[in-house]
Phi, psi and omega in degrees: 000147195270174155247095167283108201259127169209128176002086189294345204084169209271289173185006181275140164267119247086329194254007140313126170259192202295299180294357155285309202289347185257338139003317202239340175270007165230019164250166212264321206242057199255153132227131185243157192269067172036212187291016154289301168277123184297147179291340207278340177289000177255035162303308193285032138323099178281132239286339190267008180308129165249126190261162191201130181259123162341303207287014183210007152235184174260129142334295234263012205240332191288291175314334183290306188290346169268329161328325213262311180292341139315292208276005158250029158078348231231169185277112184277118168247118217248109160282073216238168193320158134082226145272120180299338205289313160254137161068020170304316170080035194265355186274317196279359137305282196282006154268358159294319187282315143332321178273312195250046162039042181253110184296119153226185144243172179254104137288090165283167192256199166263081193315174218246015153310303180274316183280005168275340154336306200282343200294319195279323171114007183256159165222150199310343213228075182270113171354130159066347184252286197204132184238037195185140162251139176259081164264148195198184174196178186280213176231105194218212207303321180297126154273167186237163180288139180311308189285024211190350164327145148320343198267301201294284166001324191276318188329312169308280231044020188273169163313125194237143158218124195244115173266173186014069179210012169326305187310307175282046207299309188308321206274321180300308152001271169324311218238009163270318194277345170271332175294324208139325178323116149308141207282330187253032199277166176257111192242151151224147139277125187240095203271141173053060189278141177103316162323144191278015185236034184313123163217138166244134173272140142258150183188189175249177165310304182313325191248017202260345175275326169300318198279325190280326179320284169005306182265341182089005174248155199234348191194171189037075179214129157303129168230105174279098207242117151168209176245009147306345176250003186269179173300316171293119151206153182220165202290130180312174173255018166290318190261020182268124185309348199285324190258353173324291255249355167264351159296300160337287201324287231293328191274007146230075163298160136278000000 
C-alpha cells in the first residue's frame, strides 16, 4: 500500500481533481489539514474511513498513523490544502517516509492562488501589463531569504500573490511602495477564496490596509497586487488571423 499526498484545492470541494477525489473516496486512512480544508471534502470519504485532523498533531504523530496504516494493509491518505508544492510543508513529510522506507505518491491540487484569479474573474498575465507572477509571503515565523523580500520583489512591478502575510497587511504596504508599487497600484484581498464564506476586499495600496482592518480579516487570506486587476487592457495576438495560423503549427509539433 501507497501513502497518498493529496491536494484539496482552494476550498469549493469541486476543485478537487479527479484523481484526488478517487483517492481520497478509496482511503481506509485520512489526515487532513484541519481548518485549512474545507470539511465537506472529507464527505466523499467512505463511511469506516478513519479520519484524523492534523491540526492536533506532530509531525512524529502524523508518521506514526500512516507507518501503522502501511503496515495494516490499508490506503493512507494526507490531505492537504491547496497544492502542497507552495507554502505545504510536504518536504520534511516525505523525508520521515524515506527514512522508514515508505512508498508514496503526490496528487497535485488547485492551489487557492489560482481559484482566488477565477473568483475575481481575472488573469495574471495580461498583454502588454504583466507577463510574470510573483508568489511570495512576508517574512514571519518562517524567514525569507534576503535576496527574495517583498521590497526586492516590488521592484518588478509585475503581478503578486502574496500568501500568509494578512495579518501584517500595513507592513506588506510598506514594503511594495518603498520597493516600487505606485501608491495607486490596484490591490485586493481575498479570504477563503473559493469557499462558501468568500469575501473580497478591493482597494489601492493607499486604502487597502485600512479596508482590510476594516472587514476583520486577519488570516486565510490572499493579498494580490499590480495592474493585472485594473482596467486597462489589450488583446493577446491569439485570436488575430495573422498569427493564427501560427498557433495551428505549433499545437501539432511533433
Amino acid at each position: 500500500m501507497k501513502i497518498c499526498f493529496v491536494g484539496a484545492g482552494p476550498g469549493d470541494p469541486e476543485l478537487i481533481t479527479l484523481k484526488g477525489y478517487n483517492r481520497l473516496s478509496n482511503a481506509d486512512i485520512v489526515i487532513y489539514a484541519g481548518s485549512l480544508v474545507n470539511p465537506k471534502l472529507l464527505d466523499y470519504c467512505k463511511p469506516s474511513c478513519e479520519i484524523h485532523n492534523s491540526a492536533y498533531m506532530d509531525l512524529d504523530e502524523i508518521i506514526a498513523v500512516m507507518h501503522r496504516g502501511v503496515k495494516e494493509q490499508k490506503n493512507v491518505v494526507r490531505l492537504q490544502t491547496g497544492d502542497f508544492s507552495i507554502y505545504g510543508s510536504v518536504r520534511e513529510q516525505i523525508e520521515e517516509l524515506h527514512k522508514l522506507n515508505l512508498e508514496y505518491e503526490l496528487v497535485p491540487g488547485v492551489s487557492s492562488f489560482l481559484g482566488a484569479a477565477s473568483a475575481l474573474e481575472v488573469e495574471y498575465t495580461v498583454p502588454e501589463i504583466s507577463q510574470s507572477l510573483i508568489i511570495t509571503r512576508m517574512e514571519g515565523r518562517t524567514p525569507v531569504p534576503a535576496k527574495e523580500s517583498i521590497r526586492s520583489f516590488a521592484s518588478h512591478n509585475t503581478s503578486m500573490a502574496i500568501f500568509l502575510s494578512v495579518q501584517a497587511i500595513s507592513d506588506v504596504v510598506s514594503e511594495l511602495t518603498e520597493g516600487g508599487y505606485p501608491l495607486d497600484t490596484p490591490c485586493c484581498v481575498i479570504y477563503k477564496a473559493t469557499w462558501p464564506d468568500q469575501q473580497v476586499v478591493r482597494g489601492m495600496l493607499s486604502d487597502i490596509a485600512q479596508k482590510v482592518e476594516e472587514a476583520g480579516i486577519k488570516k486565510t487570506a490572499l493579498i494580490l497586487v499590480g495592474k493585472f486587476l485594473g482596467d486597462t487592457y489589450y488583446n493577446s495576438k491569439l485570436y488575430d488571423k495573422e498569427f493564427a495560423h501560427e498557433y495551428r503549427d505549433s499545437s501539432t509539433d511533433k
